[in-house]
C-alpha positions as CSV (number, residue, x, y, z in Angstrom):
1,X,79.4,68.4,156.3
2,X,80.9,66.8,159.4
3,X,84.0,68.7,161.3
4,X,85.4,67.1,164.9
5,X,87.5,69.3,166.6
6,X,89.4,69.6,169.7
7,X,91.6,72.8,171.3
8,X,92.2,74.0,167.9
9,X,89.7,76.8,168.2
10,X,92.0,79.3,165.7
11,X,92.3,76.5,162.9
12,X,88.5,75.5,163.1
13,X,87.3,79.5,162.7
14,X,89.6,79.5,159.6
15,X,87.8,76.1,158.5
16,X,84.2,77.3,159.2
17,X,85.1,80.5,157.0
18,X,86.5,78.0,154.0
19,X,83.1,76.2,154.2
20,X,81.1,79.0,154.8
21,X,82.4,80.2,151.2
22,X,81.2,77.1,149.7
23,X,78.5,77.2,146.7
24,X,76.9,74.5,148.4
25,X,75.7,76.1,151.2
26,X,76.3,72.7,153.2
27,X,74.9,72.0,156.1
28,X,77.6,71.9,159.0
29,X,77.9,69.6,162.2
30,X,80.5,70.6,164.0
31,X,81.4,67.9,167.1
32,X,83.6,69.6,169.7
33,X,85.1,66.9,171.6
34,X,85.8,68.3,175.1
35,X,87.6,71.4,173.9
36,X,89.3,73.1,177.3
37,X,88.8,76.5,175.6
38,X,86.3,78.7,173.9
39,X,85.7,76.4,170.8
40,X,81.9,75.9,171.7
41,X,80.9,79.6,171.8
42,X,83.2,80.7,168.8
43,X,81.7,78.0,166.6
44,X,77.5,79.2,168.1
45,X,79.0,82.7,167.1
46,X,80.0,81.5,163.6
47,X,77.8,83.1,160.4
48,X,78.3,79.2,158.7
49,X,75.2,78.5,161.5
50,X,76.7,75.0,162.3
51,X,75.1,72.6,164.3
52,X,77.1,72.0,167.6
53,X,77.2,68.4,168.9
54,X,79.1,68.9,172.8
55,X,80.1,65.3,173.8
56,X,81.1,65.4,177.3
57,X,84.5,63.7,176.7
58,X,87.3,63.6,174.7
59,X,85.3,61.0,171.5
60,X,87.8,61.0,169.2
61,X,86.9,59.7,165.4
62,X,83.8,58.3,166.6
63,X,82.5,61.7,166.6
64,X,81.8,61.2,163.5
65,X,79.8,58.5,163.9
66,X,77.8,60.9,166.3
67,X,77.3,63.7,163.3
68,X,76.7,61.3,160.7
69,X,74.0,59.5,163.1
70,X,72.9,63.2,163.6
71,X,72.7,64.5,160.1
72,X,70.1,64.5,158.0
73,X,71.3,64.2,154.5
74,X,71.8,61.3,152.0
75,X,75.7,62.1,152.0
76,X,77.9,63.3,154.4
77,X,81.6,65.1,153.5
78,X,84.0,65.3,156.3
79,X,86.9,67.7,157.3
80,X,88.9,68.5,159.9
81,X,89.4,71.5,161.9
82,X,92.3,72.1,159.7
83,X,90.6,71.1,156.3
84,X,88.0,72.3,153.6
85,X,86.7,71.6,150.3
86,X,87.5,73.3,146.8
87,X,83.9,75.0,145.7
88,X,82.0,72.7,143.6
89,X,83.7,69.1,145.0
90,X,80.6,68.6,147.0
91,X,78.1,68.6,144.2
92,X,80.3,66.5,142.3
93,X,80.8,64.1,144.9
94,X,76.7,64.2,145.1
95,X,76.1,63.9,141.6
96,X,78.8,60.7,141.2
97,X,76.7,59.4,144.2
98,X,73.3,59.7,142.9
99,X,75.0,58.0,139.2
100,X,76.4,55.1,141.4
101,X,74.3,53.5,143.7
102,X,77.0,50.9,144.8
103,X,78.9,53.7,146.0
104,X,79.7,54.1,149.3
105,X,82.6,56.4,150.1
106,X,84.9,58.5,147.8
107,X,88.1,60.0,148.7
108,X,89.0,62.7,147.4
109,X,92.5,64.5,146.1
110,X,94.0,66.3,149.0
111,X,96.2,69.2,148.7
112,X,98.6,70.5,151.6
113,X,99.1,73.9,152.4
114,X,99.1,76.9,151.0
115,X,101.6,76.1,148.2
116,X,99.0,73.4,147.5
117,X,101.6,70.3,147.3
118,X,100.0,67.0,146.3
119,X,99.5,64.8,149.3
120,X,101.7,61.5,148.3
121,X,98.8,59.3,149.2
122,X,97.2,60.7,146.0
123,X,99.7,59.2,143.8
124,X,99.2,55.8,145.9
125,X,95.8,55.9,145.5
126,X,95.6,56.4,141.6
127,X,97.4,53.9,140.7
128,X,95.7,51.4,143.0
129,X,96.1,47.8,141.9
130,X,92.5,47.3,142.4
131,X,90.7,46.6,138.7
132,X,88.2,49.6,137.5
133,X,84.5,48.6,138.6
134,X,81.6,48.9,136.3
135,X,79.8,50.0,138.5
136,X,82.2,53.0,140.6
137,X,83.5,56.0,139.3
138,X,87.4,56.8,139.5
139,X,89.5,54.0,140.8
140,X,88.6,51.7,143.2
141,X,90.6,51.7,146.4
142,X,90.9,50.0,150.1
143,X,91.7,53.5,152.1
144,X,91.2,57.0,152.1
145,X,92.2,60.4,154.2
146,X,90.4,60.8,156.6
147,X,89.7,64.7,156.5
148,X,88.7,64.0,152.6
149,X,86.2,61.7,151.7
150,X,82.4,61.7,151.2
151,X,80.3,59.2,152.3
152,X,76.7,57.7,151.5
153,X,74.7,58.0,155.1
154,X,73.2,54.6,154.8
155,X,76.6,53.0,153.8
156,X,78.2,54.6,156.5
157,X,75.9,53.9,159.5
158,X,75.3,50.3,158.1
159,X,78.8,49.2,158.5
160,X,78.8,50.9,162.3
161,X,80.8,53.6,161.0
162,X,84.7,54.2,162.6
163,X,85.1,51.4,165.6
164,X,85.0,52.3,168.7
165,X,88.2,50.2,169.7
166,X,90.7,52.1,167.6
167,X,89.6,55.7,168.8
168,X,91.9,57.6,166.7
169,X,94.6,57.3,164.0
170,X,94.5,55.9,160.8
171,X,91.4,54.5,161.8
172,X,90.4,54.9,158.1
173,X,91.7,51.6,156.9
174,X,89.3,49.7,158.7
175,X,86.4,51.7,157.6
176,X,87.3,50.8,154.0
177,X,87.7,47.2,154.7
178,X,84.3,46.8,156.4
179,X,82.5,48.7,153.2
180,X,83.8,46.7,151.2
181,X,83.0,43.7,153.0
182,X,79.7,45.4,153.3
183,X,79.4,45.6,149.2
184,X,79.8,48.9,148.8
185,X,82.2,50.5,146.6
186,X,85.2,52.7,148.0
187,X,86.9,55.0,145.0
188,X,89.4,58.1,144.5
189,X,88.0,60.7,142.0
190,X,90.5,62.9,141.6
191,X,88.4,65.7,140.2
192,X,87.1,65.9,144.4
193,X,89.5,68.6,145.6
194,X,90.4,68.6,149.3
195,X,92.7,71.7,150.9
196,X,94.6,70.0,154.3
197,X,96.7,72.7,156.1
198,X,98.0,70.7,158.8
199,X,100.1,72.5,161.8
200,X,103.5,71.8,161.6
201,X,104.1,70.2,164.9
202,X,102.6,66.5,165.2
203,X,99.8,65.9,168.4
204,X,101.5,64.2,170.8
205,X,101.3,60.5,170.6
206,X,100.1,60.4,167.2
207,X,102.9,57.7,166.2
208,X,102.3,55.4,168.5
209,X,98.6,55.1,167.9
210,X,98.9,54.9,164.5
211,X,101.0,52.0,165.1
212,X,98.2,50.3,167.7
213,X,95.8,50.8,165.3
214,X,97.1,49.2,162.5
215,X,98.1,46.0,164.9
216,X,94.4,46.2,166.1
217,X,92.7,46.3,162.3
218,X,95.0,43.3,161.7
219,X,93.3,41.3,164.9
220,X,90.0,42.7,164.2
221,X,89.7,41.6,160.3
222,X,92.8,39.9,159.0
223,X,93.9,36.1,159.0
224,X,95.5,34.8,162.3
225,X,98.8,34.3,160.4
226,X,98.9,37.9,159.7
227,X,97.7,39.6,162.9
228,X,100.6,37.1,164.8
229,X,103.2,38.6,162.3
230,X,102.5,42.0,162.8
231,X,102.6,41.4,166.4
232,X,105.7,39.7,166.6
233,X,107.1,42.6,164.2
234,X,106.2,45.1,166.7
235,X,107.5,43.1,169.5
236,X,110.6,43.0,168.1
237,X,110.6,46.9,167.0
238,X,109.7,47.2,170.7
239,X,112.9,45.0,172.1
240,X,114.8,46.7,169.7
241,X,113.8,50.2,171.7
242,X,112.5,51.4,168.1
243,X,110.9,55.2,169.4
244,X,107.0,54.8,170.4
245,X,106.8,50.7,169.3
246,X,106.9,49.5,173.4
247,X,104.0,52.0,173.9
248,X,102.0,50.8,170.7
249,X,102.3,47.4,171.3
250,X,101.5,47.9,175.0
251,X,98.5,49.7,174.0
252,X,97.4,47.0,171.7
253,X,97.7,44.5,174.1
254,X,95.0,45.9,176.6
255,X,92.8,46.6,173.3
256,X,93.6,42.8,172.3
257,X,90.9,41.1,174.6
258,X,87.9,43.2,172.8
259,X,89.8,43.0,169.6
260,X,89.1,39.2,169.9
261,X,85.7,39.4,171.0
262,X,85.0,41.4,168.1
263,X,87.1,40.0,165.7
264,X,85.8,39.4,162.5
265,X,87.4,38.4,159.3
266,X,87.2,39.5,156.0
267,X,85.3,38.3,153.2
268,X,87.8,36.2,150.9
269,X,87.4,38.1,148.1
270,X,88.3,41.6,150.0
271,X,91.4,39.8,151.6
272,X,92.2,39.3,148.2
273,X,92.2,42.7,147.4
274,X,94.3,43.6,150.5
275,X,96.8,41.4,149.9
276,X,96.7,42.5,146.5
277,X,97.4,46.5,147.2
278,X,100.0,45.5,150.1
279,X,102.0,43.5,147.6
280,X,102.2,46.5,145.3
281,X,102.5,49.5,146.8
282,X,105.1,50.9,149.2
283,X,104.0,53.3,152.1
284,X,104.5,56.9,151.2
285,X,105.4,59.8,153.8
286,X,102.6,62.9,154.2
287,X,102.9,66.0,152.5
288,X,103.8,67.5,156.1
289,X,106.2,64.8,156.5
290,X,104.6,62.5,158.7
291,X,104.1,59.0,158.6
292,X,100.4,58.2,158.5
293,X,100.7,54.7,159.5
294,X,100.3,51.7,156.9
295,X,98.5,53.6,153.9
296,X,100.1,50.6,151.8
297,X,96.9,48.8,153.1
298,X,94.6,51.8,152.1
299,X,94.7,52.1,148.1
């Protein structure tokens, strides 16, 4: 079990106590990326007996990478600092692993606070236009939530894990693109139960990353045509003074060198699929309101 955190030292001690509840007894990495307050010793004083991992700047998602690289189990769930797992999701997710060797990330069901309202990316997700696999469980899907999936080590670490260029937000599509251009299987079993009680206020400069990111993934592993088109969209959102796009697209642009040096396409067959699920599925708003960047792209 993989948590990242970062000056949320409240929401992580009510995380640790979720997990510590589990049947599972998981192990827990817990990756405190440059907290400025007492997050380190509150999480050593924690009765869950996490592993810390102390980073000495700010990592972002590629913390992750770090606790995966770190842990030493055949799967690895993740959560946030402000998400835990129902009891009992974890062996499920283990035992649908074990039964699927193809497998090589599930994303799980997420419900959002306390009135448990479905997240709208679950009803994205199930009916992805993806056909069933023979070989996967559930239904067979290009993205996932971060703060609810389960992932197969090997899988995880042989794709390079979350890239290093996008730092942070919705940084999951990418991920799902490269497993499957990797071979392995990404699904949504909806029997996986996720709780995500998100603050109410969004972290500053969420939007705009989002936005970046999703420009960057296009450069980094779709066809020219399509990474010029979503540049020249967020251009014109830009010159249009659309809130946050002149700060995304600015952002991209210093990205775009190592975007190019790196830039690698997709197998045909998975652009297939993308242009498959981005023809027929709209892009939902979070259960907290937000918009998570382009989960079209992620079912």
């Amino acid at each position: 079990m993989v948590v990242i955190t970062r000056d949320r030292c409240a929401s992580l001690l009510r995380t640790l106590d979720r997990l510590a509840e589990l049947p599972e007894r998981p192990e827990v990495i817990v990756v405190d990326n440059a907290s400025g307050d007492d997050t380190a010793e509150r999480v050593r004083d924690h009765p869950v007996g996490a592993r810390l991992l102390t980073p000495r700047r700010n990592t972002g998602a590629l913390g992750r990478n770090l606790a995966v690289q770190q842990a030493g189990t055949r799967y690895v769930a993740f959560s946030d600092d402000d998400s835990w797992w129902r009891p009992g999701a974890l062996r499920t997710a283990a035992a649908l692993l074990d039964a699927h060797p193809r497998l090589g990330l599930l994303a799980a069901r997420t419900l959002v606070g306390p009135v448990e309202t479905e997240d709208p990316l679950n009803a994205v997700l199930a009916a992805s236009p993806l056909p069933p696999a023979e070989d996967l469980p559930g239904r067979p899907v290009l993205g996932f939530l971060g703060c609810a999936a389960v992932v197969r080590r090997r899988a995880f670490l042989a794709v390079g894990g979350y890239h290093p260029l996008l730092f942070f937000g919705a940084e999951e599509t990418l991920l799902a693109y490269d497993l499957a251009a990797g071979g392995w299987g990404v699904s949504y079993e909806p029997s996986l139960v996720a709780h995500h009680h998100p603050a109410a206020e969004e972290r500053p400069g969420r939007s705009p990353r989002v936005r970046r990111n999703a420009l960057l993934t296009d450069w980094l592993r779709r066809p020219l045509r399509v990474a010029l088109g979503g540049t020249g969209r967020l251009a014109l959102a830009a010159a249009r003074r659309d809130p946050g796009a002149a700060t995304a697209l600015c952002s991209a642009l210093v990205r775009l060198p190592a975007a190019l040096r790196q830039r690698r396409t997709l197998p045909p067959h998975v652009e297939d699929a993308v242009r498959t699920v981005e023809r027929r599925q709209p892009e939902p708003r979070a259960a907290d309101g937000r918009r998570p960047g382009r989960r079209k792209a992620r079912a």
